[in-house]
MIPA-717611 format. One record per residue: x, y, z of N, C-alpha, C in turn. Coordinates in steps of 0.1 Angstrom, whole numbers, plus 5000, padded with zeros to 4 digits. Example, Ala and Ser with C-alpha at 12.3 -4.5 7.8 and 13.67 -1.06 7.14 Angstrom:
BEGIN
513249435078512349555078513249675078;512849785071513749895071512950005079;
This chain:
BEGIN
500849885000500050005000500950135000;500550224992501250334993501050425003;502150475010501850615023501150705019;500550755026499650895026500550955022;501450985028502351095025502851105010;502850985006503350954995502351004982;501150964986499950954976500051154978;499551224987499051324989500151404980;501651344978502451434974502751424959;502151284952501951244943500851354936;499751364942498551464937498751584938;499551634947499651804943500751784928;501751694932503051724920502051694907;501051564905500251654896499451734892;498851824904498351954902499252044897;500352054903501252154897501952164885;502052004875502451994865501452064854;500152004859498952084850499252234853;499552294866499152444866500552514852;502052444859503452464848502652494836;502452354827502052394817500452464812;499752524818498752594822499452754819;500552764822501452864828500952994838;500752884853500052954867500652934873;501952824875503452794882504252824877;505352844880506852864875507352744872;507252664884508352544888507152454898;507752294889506552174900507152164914;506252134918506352144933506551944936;507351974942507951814942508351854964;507451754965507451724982508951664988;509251674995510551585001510051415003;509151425004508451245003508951204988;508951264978509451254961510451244962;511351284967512951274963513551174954;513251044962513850914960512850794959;511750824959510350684962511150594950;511050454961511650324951510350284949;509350334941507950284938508150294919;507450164912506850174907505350064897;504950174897503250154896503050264884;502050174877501050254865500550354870;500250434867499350574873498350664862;497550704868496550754858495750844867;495550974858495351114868493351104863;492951164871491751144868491151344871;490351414860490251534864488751544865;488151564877486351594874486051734877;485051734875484151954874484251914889;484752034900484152014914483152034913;482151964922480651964930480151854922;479851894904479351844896479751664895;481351644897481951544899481551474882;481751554875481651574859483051514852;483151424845484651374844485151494832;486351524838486851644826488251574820;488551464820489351424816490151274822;490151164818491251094827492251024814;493450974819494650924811495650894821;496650824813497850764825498350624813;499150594823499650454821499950314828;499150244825498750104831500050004836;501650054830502949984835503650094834;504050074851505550184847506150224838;506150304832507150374825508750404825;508650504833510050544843510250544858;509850664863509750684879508850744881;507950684895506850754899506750904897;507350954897507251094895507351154884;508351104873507851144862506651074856;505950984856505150914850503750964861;503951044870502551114874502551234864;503651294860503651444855503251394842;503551294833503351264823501251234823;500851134833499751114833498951264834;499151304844498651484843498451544832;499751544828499551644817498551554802;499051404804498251334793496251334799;496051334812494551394812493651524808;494851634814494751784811494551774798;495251764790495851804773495151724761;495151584766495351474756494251404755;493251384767492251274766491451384753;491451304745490651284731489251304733;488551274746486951304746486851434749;487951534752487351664756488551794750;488151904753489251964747490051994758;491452054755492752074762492452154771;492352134788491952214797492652344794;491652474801492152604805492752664810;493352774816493852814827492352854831;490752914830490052964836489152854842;489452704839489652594846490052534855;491352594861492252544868491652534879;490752614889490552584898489052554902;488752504887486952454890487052324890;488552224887488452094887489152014899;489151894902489551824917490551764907;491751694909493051594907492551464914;492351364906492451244917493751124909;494251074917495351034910494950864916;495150754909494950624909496150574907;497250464914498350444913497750244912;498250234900497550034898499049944904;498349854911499449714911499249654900;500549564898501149474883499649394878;499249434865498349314865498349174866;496949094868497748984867496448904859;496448834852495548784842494748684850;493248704848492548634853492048484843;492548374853492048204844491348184852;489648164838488848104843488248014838;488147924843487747774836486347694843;485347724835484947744820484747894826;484847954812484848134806484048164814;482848134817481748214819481548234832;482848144843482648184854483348294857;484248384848485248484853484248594856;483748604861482848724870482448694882;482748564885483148524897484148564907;484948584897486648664900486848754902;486148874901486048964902485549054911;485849114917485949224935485249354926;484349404928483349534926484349634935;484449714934485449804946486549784945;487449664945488749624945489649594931;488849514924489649524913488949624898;490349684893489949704882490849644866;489849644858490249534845491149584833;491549504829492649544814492049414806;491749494792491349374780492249404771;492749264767493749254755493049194743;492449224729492149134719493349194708;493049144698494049134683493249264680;492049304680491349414675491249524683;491849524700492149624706492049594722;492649744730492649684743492049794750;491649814761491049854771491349824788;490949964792491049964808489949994815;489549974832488550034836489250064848;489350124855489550184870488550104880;489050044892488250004900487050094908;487250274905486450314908484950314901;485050244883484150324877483250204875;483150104882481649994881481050074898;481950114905481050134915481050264914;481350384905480550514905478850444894;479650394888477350344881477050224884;477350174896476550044897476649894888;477849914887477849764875478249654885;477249544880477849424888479149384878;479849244882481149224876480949204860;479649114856479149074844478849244834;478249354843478149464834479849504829;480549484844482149554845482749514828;482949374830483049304812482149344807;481249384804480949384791481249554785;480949694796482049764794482749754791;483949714798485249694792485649624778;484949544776484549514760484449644754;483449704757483049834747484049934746;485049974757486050054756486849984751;487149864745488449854739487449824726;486449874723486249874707485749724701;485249604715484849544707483249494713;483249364711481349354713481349324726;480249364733480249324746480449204756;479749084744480048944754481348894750;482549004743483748964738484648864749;484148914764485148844772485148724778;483848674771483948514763484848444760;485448504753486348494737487848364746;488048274745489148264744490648274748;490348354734491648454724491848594731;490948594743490948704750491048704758;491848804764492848804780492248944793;491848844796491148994805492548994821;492549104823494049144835493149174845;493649174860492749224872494049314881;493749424883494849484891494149574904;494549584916494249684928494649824923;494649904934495250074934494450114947;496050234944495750274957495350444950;494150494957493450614950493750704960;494350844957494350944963493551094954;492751154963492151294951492251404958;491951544956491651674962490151674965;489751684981488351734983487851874975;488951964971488352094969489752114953;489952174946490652244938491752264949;493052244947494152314952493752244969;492952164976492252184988493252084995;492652005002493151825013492951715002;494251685006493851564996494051455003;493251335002493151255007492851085001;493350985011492850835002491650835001;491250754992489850694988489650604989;488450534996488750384999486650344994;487150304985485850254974484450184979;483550194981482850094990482549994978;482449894986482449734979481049704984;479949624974478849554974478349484986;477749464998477749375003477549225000;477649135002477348974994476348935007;
C-alpha cells in the first residue's frame, strides 16, 4: 500500500504539473516524500468539474514507465491535454476541477475455467480490468463499476465496449482479461486536502 504521505504528494505534483503547463506555476512542486520513492506503479490522473463530479478528463499509464514521478507528471498532463473525449483544459479551469490520482498494482491475468465463470473473479470496489484482443485493448479503474452500479458481468461487458469490441467479447478465448488493485488518492476541493479513497464494495 502506498503512504499517505506519498499518495497526497503524488497529487499536488500533479496539480502542479497541469498548473506549469497551464502557465500559473513557475516550477512543479515536488514534496521531500518525492525525492527518491523506490515505487513503481502505472498511474492514471483522473480530472472531474468540482461539485458536479463531471469527468473532465482521465489518462495515464497501466505499467511503469520510468519513475513515479515522472510518470505522474506525464499522466497529468496526458488527462489535462490529451484525453481525446474533451478539449485541452484551460487556465479559467484550473480551479473549477479536483485531481484524483489512481496508482494500479502489476496486473495479473485472470484463468477462468469454464469462461463464463470469470465474474466470479472479480471484486466490485477492489479490482479494476485490462482487456487485451487482436482488434484492441482496454482499461477500467476500479472506481468506475461502482460510480454506476455495475455488477462484475456489466464491468465485462464495458470493458469490451471501451476497447472497441462486442460486449460478450470476454467470452472469447483468444481474449485476455488482467485484474489489478490501486491505491486512490484525490483533492476534496481544487488546490484543497487531499486524501485516500477507499471504494465501498457491494455487500454479498
Amino acid at each position: 500500500m502506498i503512504s499517505e504521505e506519498v499518495g497526497v504528494g503524488l497529487v499536488r505534483l500533479a496539480r502542479s504539473a497541469i498548473m506549469k503547463d497551464l502557465g500559473l506555476e513557475k516550477e512543479l512542486h515536488l514534496e521531500s516524500s518525492l525525492r527518491s520513492p523506490a515505487i513503481r506503479r502505472g498511474v492514471f490522473v483522473t480530472l472531474y468539474q468540482h461539485e458536479k463530479k463531471e469527468l473532465r478528463g482521465c489518462m495515464g499509464l497501466p505499467l511503469p514507465r520510468s519513475n513515479i514521478v515522472d510518470d505522474t507528471i506525464t499522466a497529468a498532463r496526458l488527462a489535462a491535454f490529451y484525453d481525446p473525449r474533451f478539449p485541452p483544459l484551460t487556465p479559467s479551469e484550473a480551479d473549477r476541477v479536483v485531481v484524483e490520482l489512481t496508482l494500479l498494482t502489476e496486473p495479473e491475468e485472470i484463468i477462468s475455467e469454464p469462461r463464463s465463470s470469470l465474474p466470479e473473479q472479480i471484486r466490485i470496489g477492489l479490482d479494476g480490468l485490462i482487456i487485451e484482443a487482436d482488434e484492441g485493448a482496454g482499461i477500467l479503474l476500479p472506481q468506475v463499476p461502482v460510480e454506476y452500479g455495475w455488477d462484475a458481468e456489466e464491468f465485462l461487458m464495458h470493458l469490451c465496449l471501451k476497447a472497441g469490441l462486442r460486449p460478450t467479447d470476454w467470452l472469447r478465448r483468444d481474449v485476455k482479461i488482467y485484474r489489478f488493485n490501486a491505491d486512490i488518492f484525490a483533492e476534496e476541493s481544487p488546490r484543497g486536502i487531499v486524501k485516500r479513497i477507499m471504494l465501498k464494495t457491494p455487500r454479498t
